[in-house]
N, C-alpha and C positions, 0 to 999 in steps of 0.2 A: 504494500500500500504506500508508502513510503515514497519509490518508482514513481507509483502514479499520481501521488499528489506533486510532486518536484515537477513530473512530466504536463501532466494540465494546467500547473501553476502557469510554466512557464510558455507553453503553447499558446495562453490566454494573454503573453504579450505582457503579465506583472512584472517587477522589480524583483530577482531573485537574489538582491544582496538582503533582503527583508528575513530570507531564510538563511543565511550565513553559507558554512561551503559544503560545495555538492558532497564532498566526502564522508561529510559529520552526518549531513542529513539524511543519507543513506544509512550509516550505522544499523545492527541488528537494535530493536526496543530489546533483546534480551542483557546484553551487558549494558544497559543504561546505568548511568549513575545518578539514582533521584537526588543527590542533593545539588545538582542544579538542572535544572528545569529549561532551559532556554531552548534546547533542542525540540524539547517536548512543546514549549509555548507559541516557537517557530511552528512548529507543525500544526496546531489548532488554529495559527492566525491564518494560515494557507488555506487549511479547512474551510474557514467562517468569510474569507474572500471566494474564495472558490463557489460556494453555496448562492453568494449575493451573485456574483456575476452569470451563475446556470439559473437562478431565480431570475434575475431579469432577461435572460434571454429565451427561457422556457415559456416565462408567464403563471407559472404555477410556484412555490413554494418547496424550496429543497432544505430539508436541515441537516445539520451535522452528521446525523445518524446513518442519512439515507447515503449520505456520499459515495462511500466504497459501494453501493451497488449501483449508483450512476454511471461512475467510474467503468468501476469491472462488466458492464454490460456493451459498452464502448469499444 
């Protein structure tokens, strides 16, 4: 998921210094280091543009949740 949020982000023509570098952002979520979060809050800020921009282009309402099956149907 990761992939494809980095890949639609950037598709959609956003700023991707917003999510720092492509390397980090890739990273596995399983050796995360929760005591800093940025990677993590990169990622939900990607999410929650991503949602506004398939919201306004759809006409209907995308939330966070639905994302990955937006996506992965794509």
């Amino acid at each position: 998921m990761l992939n494809r949020i980095w890949n639609a982000y950037s598709s959609a023509g956003n700023d991707l210094a917003a999510l720092g570098d492509k390397y980090d952002f890739h990273k596995s979520w399983g050796n995360e280091d929760w005591d800093d979060r940025s990677r993590y809050n990169a990622f939900q800020y990607a999410v929650r543009i991503l949602c506004k921009q398939i919201t306004a282009e759809q006409g209907g309402p995308l939330i966070p949740i639905e994302l990955d099956y937006f996506l992965w149907s794509e």
